[in-house]
C-alpha positions as CSV (number, residue, x, y, z in Angstrom):
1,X,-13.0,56.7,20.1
2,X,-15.8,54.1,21.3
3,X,-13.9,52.0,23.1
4,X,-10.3,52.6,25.3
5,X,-8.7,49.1,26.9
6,X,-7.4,51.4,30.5
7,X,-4.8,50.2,33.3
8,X,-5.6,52.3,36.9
9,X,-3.4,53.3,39.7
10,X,-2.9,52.0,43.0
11,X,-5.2,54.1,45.6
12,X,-1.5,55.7,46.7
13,X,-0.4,56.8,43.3
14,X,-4.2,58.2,42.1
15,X,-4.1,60.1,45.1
16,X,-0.8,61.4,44.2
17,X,-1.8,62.3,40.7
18,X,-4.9,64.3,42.0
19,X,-3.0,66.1,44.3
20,X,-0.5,67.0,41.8
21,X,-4.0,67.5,39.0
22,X,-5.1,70.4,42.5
23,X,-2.0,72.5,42.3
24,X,-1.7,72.7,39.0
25,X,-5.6,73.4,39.1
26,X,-4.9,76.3,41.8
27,X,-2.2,77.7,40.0
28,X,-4.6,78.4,37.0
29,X,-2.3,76.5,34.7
30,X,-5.3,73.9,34.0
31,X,-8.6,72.3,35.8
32,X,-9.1,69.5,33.2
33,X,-8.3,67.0,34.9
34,X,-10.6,68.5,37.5
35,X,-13.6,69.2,35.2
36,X,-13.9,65.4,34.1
37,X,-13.8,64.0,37.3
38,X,-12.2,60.4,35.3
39,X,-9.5,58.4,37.6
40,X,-6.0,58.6,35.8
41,X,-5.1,55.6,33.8
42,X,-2.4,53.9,31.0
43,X,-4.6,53.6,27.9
44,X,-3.3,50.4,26.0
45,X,-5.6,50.5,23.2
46,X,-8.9,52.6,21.8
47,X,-11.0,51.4,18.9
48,X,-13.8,53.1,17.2
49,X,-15.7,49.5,16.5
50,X,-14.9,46.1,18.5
51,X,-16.8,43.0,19.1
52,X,-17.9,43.8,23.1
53,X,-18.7,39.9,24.0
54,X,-15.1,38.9,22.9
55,X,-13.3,41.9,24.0
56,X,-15.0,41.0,27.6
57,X,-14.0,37.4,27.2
58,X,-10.3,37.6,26.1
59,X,-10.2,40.9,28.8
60,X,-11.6,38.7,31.9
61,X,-9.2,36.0,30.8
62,X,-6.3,38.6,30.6
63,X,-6.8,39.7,34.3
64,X,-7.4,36.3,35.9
65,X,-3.5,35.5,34.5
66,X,-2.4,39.1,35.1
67,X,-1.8,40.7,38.7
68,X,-0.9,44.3,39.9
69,X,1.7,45.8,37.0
70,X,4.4,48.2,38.2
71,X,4.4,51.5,36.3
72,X,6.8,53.7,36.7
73,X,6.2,58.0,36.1
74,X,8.7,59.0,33.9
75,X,7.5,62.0,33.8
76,X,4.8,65.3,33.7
77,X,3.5,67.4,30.6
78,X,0.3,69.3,29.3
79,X,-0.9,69.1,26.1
80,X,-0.7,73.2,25.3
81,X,-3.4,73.4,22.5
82,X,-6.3,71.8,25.4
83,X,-4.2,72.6,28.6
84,X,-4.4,68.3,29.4
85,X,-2.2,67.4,32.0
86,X,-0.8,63.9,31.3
87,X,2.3,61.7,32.6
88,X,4.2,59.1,31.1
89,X,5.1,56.0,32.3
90,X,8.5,54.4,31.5
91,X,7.6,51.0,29.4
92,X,9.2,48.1,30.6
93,X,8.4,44.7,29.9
94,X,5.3,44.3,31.8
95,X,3.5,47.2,30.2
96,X,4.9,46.3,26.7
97,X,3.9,42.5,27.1
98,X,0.3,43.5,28.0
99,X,-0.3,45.8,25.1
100,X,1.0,43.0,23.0
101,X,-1.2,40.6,24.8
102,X,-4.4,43.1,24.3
C-alpha cells in the first residue's frame, strides 16, 4: 500500500484508544500499537498507485464541505496472526457517504 485516504479521532477518543492500546500493552497481550507510534484512524481507502495532485485537489475540496464526522466504536479485536489491536466503528451514513464520496 502507497497510499491510505485516513479519518482521525477527536483528542478525547485518541486518548482513549491509547490508554486502552497501554493496558493491553502491559498486560503482554500486544505493544504494536505502541511500537508504531501512528495516531488511530478509519482508513477509507489505500491504493498502490494514484494521481497525488488530484487526490490533494478533490481531498482539500472534500474537507472544506465536510466537518467533524461522528464515529461510533462498535467494538475491540486483535488480529491473532500479528497481535494488531484494531476497533471497529459502526457505519452509518456519514462514514458510508464519505467513502462513497472518496
Amino acid at each position: 500500500m502507497q497510499y491510505a485516504i485516513e479519518l482521525y479521532y477527536d483528542k478525547k477518543t485518541e486518548k482513549q484508544l491509547f490508554d486502552l492500546s497501554k493496558k493491553i500493552a502491559d498486560e503482554k497481550i500486544s505493544t504494536k500499537y505502541l511500537e508504531w507510534k501512528t495516531r488511530p484512524h478509519l482508513t477509507l481507502a489505500c491504493f498502490n498507485d494514484v494521481d497525488e495532485a488530484c487526490c490533494i485537489d478533490k481531498l482539500k475540496g472534500f474537507a472544506q464541505n465536510h466537518k467533524v464526522i461522528p464515529a461510533y466504536i462498535g467494538s475491540v479485536g486483535m488480529f491473532n496472526d500479528t497481535k494488531t489491536v484494531f476497533v471497529s466503528p459502526i457505519m452509518n451514513s456519514n462514514v458510508s457517504v464519505s467513502e462513497r464520496i472518496i
